[in-house]
C-alpha positions as CSV (number, residue, x, y, z in Angstrom):
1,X,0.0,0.0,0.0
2,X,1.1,3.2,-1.4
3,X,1.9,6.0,2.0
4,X,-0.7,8.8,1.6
5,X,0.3,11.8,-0.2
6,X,2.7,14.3,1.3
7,X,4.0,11.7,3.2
8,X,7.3,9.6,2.4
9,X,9.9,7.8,4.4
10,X,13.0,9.9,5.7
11,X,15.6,8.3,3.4
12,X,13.2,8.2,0.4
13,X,14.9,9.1,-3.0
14,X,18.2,9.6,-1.4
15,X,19.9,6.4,-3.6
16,X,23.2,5.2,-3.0
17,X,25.7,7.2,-1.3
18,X,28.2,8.7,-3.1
19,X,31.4,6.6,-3.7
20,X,29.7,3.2,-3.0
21,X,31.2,0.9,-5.2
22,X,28.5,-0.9,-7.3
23,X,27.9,-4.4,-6.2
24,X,28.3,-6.6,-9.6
25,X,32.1,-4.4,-10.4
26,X,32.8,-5.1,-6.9
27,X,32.2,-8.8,-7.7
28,X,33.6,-9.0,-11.0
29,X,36.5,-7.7,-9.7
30,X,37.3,-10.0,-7.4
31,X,36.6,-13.0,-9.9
32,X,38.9,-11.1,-12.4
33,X,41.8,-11.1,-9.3
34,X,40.7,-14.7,-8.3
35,X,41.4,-16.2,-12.0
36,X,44.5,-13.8,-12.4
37,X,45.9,-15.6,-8.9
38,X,44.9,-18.5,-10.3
39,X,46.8,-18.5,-13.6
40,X,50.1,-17.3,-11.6
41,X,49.7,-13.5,-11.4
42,X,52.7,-11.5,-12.1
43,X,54.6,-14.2,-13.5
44,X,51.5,-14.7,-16.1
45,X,51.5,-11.1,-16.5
46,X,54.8,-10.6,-17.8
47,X,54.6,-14.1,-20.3
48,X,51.5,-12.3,-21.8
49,X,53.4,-8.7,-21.9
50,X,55.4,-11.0,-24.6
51,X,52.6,-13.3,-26.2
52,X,49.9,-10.4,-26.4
53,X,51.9,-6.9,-26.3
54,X,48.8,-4.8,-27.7
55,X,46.6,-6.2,-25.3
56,X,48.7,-6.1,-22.6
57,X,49.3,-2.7,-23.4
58,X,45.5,-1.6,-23.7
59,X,45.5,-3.6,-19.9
60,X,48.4,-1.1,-18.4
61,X,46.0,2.0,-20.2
62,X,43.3,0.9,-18.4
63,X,45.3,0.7,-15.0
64,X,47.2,3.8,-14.6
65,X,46.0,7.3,-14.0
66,X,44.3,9.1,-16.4
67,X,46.3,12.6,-15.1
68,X,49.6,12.6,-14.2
69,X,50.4,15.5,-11.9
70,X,53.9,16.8,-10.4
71,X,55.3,17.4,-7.0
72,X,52.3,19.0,-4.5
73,X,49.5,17.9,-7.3
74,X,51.0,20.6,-9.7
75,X,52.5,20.4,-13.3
76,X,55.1,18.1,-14.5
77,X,58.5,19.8,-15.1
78,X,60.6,17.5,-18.2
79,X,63.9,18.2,-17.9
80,X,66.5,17.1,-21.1
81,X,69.9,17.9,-21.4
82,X,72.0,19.0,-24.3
83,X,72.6,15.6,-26.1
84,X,68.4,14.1,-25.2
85,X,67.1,18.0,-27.1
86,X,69.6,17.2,-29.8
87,X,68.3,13.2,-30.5
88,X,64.9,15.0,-30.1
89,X,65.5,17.6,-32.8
90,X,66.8,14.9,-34.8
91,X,63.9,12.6,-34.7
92,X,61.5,15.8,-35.6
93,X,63.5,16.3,-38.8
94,X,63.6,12.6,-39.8
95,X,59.7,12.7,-39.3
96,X,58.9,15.3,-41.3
97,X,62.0,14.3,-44.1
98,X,59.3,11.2,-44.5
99,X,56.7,13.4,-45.1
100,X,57.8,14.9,-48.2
């Protein structure tokens, strides 16, 4: 029976609180970690790093942050030195040499 109108419960319409993980990723998850263990974790990691590089690859993508920040949360500072700005200018030209 439907509560009579103007009245609902205290929580009603609230949902899930924010930051609860969803139940089925939660358990998939763990089956994905369980099988992983299973097949010999990082040992099996690195033979398919070799056997399947392009999925491997799209695996560490999925895995690592999507933002990369510097010291204290701000920018990233590259630093090069004479002979790394030099290969680097060297590679540009060969790129667009292969362009023409």
């Amino acid at each position: 029976m439907a509560a009579p109108k103007g009245f609902r419960p205290p929580a009603a319409g609230k949902g899930r609180v924010a930051g609860t993980p969803n139940k089925i990723t939660r358990d998939l998850r763990e089956m994905i970690l369980g099988a992983l263990d299973q097949a010999g974790g990082q040992d099996y990691l690195a033979k398919q790093a070799i056997a399947n590089p392009g999925a491997f690859m799209t695996l560490v993508g999925k895995v690592l942050p999507h933002q990369v920040t510097g010291p204290n949360d701000g920018p990233m500072k590259v630093e090069m030195s004479a002979e790394q700005k030099a290969e680097a200018a060297r590679h540009r030209s060969a790129r667009r040499l292969r362009k023409w």
